[in-house]
N, C-alpha and C positions, 0 to 999 in steps of 0.2 A: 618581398624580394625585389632588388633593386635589378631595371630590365638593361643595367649597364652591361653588358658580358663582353670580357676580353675577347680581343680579335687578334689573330696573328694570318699571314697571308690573305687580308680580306673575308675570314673565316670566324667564325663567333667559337671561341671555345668556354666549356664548362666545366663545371665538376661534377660529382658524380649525386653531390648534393645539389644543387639547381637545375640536375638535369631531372633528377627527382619531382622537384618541387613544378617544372614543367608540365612531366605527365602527370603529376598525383592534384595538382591545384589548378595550375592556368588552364590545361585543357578539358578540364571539366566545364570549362564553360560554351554555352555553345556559341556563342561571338567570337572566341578563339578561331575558331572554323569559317566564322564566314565577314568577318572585318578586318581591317588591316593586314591583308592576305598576305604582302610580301616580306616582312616582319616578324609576322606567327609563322611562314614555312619554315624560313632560314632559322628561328630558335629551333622549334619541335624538328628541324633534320637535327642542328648539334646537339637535342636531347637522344635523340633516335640513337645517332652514332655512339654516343656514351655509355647506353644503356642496353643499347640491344643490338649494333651494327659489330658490336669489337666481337661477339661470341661468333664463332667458326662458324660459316654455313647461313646465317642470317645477313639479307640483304635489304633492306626498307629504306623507302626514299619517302619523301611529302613532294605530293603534285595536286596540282592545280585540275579542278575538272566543273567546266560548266553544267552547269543548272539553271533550266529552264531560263530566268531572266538574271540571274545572276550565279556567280563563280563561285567555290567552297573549299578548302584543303580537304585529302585524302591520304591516307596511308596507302604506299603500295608494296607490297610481300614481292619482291621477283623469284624467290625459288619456287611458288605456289602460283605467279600468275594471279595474284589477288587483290583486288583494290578494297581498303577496309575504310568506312565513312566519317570513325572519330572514335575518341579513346576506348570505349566497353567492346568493339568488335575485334579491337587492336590488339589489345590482352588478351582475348577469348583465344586469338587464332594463334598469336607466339605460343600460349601456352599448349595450343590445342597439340591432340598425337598427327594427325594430316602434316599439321607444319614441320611437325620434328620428324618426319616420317620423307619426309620431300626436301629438305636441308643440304645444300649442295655444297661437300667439301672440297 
């Protein structure tokens, strides 16, 4: 997958296939998370928004959060107040009943 992704207002846009290919390939890795941190947030948010931001009630951003002597991306849930550390906690918790149970329409 080619990491060219259209941009319109300074904004990376995808499809709903790269946005895939984001979570199900690139961020299984774990250097996704902790190298070229400004790059990997701004893809995995316009994967985020694609995949999981358009359904009602679902709000996830990618933030930045130090560690120890260096920096790492995280997912962060705001209807839940939860910060998730990389792709396996990320799915567990969309999918989980707590999240759909706390979904703010």
């Amino acid at each position: 997958m080619s990491n060219s992704y259209r941009r319109e207002n300074g904004m990376i846009m995808m499809t709903e296939e790269e946005a895939k290919e984001v979570q199900n390939v690139q961020c299984r890795s774990r250097d996704f998370w902790t190298y070229d941190l400004s790059a990997n947030k701004e893809v995995l948010q316009a994967a985020l928004d694609v995949l999981h931001n358009c359904t009602p009630g679902n709000k996830f951003t990618v933030e930045y959060k130090d560690c120890q002597n260096s920096c790492r991306l995280v997912i962060f849930c705001h209807p839940c107040n939860t910060e998730l550390s990389s792709l396996d906690p990320f799915i567990s918790h969309a999918a989980g009943k707590n999240h759909k149970k706390v979904k703010v329409y």
